[in-house]
N, C-alpha and C positions, 0 to 999 in steps of 0.2 A: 581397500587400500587407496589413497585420498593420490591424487597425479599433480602436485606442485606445479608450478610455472614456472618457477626455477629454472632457467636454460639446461642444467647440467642435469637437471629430473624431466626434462621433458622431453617424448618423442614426435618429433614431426616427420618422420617418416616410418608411419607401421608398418609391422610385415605384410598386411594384408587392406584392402580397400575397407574404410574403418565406418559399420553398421552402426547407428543410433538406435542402441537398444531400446532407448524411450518412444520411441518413436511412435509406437498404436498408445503409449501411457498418456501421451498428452490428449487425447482424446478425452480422460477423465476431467480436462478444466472446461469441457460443455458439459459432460456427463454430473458432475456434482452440482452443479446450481441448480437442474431438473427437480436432486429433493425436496425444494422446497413445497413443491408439488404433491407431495407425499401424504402430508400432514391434513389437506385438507381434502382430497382425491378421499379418504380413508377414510374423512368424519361424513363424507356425500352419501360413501356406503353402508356406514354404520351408522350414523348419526352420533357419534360419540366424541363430543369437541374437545377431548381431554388429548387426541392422537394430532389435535394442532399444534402440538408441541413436540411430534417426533422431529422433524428439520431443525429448531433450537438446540435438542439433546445431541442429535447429531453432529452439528457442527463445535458444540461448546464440550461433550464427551468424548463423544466416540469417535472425532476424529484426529484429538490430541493423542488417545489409546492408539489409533492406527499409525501417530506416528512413532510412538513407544514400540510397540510390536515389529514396524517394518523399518527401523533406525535409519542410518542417513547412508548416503551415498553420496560419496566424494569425488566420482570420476568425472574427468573431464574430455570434452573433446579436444583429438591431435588440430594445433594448428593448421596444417596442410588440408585437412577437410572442412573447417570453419568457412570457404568461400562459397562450397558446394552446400555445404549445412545451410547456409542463408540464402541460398539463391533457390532454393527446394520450397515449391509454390504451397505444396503439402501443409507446411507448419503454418502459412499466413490464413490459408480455407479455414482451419482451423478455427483461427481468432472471426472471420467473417463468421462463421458458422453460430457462434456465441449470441453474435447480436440481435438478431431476430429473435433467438430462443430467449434470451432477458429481455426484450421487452414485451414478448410474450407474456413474463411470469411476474411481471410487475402488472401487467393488465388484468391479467386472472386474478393477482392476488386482490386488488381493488373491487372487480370483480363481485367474488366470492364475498366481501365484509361488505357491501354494498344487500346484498341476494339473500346473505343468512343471517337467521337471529342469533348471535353469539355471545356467549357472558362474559363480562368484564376481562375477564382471567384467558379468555379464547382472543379477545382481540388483540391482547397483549401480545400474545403467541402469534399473529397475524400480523402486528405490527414488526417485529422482532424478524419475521420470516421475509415479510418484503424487503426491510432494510437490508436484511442478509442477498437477496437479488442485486441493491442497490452497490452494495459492497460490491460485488461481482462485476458489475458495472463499472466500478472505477477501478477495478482492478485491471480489465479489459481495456479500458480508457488509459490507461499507462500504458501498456504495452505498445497500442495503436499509435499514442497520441506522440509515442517518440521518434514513430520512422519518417523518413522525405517521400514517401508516395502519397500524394496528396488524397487521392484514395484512403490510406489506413487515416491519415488525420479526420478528414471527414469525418469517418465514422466512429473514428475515439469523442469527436464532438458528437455526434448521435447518439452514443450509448452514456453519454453523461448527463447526456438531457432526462433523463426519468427524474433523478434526483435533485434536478435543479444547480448539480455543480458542474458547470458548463467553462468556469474561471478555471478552471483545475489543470488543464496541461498548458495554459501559460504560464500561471503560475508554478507547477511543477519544474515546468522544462526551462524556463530562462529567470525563474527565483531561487528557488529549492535548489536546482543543481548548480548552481553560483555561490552560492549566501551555506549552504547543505555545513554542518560540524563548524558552526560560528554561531558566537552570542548574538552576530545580526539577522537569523535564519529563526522565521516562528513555528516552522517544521520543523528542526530537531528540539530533540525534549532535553531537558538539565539535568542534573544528578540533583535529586532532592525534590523533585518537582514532581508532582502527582498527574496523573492523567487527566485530573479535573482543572487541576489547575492550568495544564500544558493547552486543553481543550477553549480557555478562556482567549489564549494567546494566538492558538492555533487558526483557527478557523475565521475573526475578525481577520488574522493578521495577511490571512492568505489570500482573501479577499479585497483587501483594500492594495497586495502588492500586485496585483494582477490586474486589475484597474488601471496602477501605475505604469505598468509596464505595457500594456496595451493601448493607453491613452497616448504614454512617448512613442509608441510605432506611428500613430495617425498622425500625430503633431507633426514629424520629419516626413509625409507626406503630404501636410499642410488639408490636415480632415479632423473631424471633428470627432472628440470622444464618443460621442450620441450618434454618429452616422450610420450607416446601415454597415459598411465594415469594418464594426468593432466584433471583433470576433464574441468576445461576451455576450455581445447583447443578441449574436445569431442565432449564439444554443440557448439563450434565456426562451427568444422567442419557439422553439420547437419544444421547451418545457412547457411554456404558459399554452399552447395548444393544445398538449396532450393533457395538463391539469384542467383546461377549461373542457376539449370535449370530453372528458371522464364526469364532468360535477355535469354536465349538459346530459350525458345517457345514465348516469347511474344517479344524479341528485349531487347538490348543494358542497350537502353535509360530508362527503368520501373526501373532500379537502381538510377535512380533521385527520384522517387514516392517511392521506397520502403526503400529508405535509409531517407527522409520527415518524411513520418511513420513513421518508429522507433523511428525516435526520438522524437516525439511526444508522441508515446508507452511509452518511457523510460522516458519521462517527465512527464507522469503520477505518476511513479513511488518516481518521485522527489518529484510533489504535494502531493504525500499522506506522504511522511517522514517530508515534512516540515509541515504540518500539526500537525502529528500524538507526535510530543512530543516540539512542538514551547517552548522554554523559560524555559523547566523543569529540574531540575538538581539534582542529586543523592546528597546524603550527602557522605561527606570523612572521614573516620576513623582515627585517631589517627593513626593506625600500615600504613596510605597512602592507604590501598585499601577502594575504595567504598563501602557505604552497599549494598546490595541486591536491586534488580528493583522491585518495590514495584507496585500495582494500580496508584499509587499517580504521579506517574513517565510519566505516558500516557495520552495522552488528549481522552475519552470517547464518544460516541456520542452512543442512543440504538435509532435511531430516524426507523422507520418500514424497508419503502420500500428500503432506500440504503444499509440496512446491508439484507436484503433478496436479494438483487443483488449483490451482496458483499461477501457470506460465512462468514457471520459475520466479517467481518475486523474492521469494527468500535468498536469490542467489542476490541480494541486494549489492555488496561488497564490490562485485564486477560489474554491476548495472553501473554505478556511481562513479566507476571510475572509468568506464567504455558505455557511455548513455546508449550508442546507437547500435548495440550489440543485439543481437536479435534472441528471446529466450530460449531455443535448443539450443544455443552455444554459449551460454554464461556458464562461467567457470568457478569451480572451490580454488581460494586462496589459502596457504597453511598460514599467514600471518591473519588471517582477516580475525578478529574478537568472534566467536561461535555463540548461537543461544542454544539455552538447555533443552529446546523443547521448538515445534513449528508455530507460524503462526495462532494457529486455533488456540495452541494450549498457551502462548505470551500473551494473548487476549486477555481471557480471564485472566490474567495472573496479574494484568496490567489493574486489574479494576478490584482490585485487593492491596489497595497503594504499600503497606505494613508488608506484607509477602513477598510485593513486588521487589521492596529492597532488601529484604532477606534474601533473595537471591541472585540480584542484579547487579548490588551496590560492591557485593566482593568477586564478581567479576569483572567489574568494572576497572577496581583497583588493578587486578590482577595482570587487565589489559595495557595499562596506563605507568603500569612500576608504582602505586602509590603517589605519583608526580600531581598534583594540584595543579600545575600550570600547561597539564596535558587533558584536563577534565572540564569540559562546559556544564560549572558549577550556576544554582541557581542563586544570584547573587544577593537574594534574601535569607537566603542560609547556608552561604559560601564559611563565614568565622567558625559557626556549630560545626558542619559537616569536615573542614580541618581538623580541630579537635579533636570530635568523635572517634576519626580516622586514623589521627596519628600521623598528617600527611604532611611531605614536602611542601612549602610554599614560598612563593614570593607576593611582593606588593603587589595590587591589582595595576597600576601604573606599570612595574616590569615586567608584568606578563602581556600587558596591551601590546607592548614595547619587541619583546622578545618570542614570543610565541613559546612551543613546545621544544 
């Protein structure tokens, strides 16, 4: 039974001092990146490099099934305990706990393809498995990279450095969450617009606005983009370290595997943006600024086991609309747009673009009333996808004009 926000649905004072039954659960966002470890532990003892693909199956199978199996959970925590929920050192160890274990298993994984002779088909598996660490990594790296202890920033800069996206919580935290459900945001994805294609836009786009916005901090302190406190170029420098002493102890050539990875890693990061707000668009104001990023704004998913491997990320809807809310207390919204399924399983389904909008494009509608001028259409096939739809519209000039 899902706990609305709704003042007239919600209690802030339970009868009794209110336990977070999650509580040992969040444990499993260390415990699931360890499998990646599994796949290759397994061929050490067997010599069977077909079990390097148990970590892929996993994450791309059997953990969408787990979340079929253990369906979603809606509860939320009572307001009145949210100050105690976030001030509980517990859940932050947690996140500290993560970071050493990923860079752990990005090191192994190098490591390992470095040490064994593997076939084609094995490396692939190998590549596919670190990326997946990587992912973990800036999954990690959001959560860190949004509180004010200078501590967890750090270290969200730390743990982004494997993969080389070190730009990522500038960009995130003062682009993405500004620009977030706008034609001027290259993190949210279009209605119409394919993961490869969103991936062309995404990734230069995200990089060159973080730049931006990093190089205007130094400016209004009168410093230079290239200085030693561009934050960029701090975690550049603790990636180009760890890539050079890796090609220095293992050889040259593991900059082929560990540059694969990453960008696997950073495609994770693609998947979950095009995902996380597909189609949805801010209303426009009268005075030209947007309203406020709302629930409504995020695509939702509370499905068990991926938001407990997760740090609640799926609980996107309340991240976007309370950035600094800490994840044991992000909450389900009844208005927020729901996905049918957790991350793991919108992954794949993102990367079967035909499927993907067989399932997304009429929820989308569904979320939006049909309304055209409430939908961040891809504006090279904004006239077809009207049609197609049967949908409300206005001129693109009155919708610049008027918003939603």
């Amino acid at each position: 039974m899902s706990a609305s926000l709704d003042p007239g649905n919600r209690s802030d004072a339970p009868a009794r001092p209110y336990r977070d039954r999650k509580r040992w659960a969040w444990l499993l966002s260390v415990a699931v990146p360890t499998i990646v470890l599994i796949g290759p532990l397994l061929m050490l003892r067997t010599g069977d490099a077909r079990l390097l693909w148990l970590p892929v199956g996993f994450f791309y199978l059997v953990a969408p099934l787990l979340d079929l199996l253990l369906g979603e959970d809606r509860s939320n925590p009572p307001e009145s305990a949210v100050p105690a929920l976030e001030a509980d050192r517990y859940y932050r160890i947690v996140c500290y706990l993560l970071v050493p274990v990923l860079w752990a298993a990005f090191i192994f994984s190098a490591w390992f393809v470095a040490r064994h002779n593997l076939p084609w088909w094995g490396m692939v598996a190998m590549v596919l498995t670190a990326g997946s660490v990587g992912g973990f990594c800036i999954n990690l790296g959001h959560e860190l990279g949004h509180k004010l202890p200078a501590l967890e920033r750090t270290l969200a800069r730390l743990v982004l450095a494997p993969t080389g996206y070190g730009h990522f919580s500038i960009e995130h935290n003062q682009g993405h969450h500004r620009h977030v459900a706008t034609p001027a945001d290259p993190a949210s994805s279009r209605m119409g617009e394919s993961i490869y294609g969103f991936l062309l836009r995404e990734m230069p786009g995200a990089l060159r606005r973080a730049w931006a916005i990093e190089s205007a901090r130094l400016a209004v302190n009168r410093r230079s983009a290239w200085s030693a406190h561009n934050e960029i170029l701090q975690t550049a420098l603790v990636t180009l370290a760890l890539w050079a002493g890796l090609a220095v102890w293992l050889g040259p050539g593991i900059l082929v595997f560990v540059l694969a990875a990453s960008f696997w890693a950073n495609f994770q990061l693609t998947s979950a943006n095009y995902v996380e707000h597909y189609g949805l668009l801010r209303g426009r104001r009268p005075s030209g600024r947007y309203e406020p990023c709302l629930p409504r704004h995020s695509w939702n998913s509370n499905h068990v086991f991926s938001n407990w491997a997760l740090f609640h990320l799926q609980r996107h809807s309340d991240h976007h609309a309370h950035p600094l809310r800490r994840y044991q207390s992000l909450r389900h919204f009844d208005e927020a747009p729901q996905l049918p399924t957790g991350y793991f399983g919108m992954f794949t389904l993102a990367y079967f673009p035909p499927l993907w909008r067989r399932v997304m494009d009429p929820r989308l509608l569904a979320a939006v009333g049909r309304d055209a001028s409430r939908i961040n259409l891809d504006p090279r096939k904004r006239a077809a996808l009207v049609r197609q739809y049967g949908l409300a519209d206005e001129p693109l000039e009155k919708v610049a004009e008027n918003g939603c």
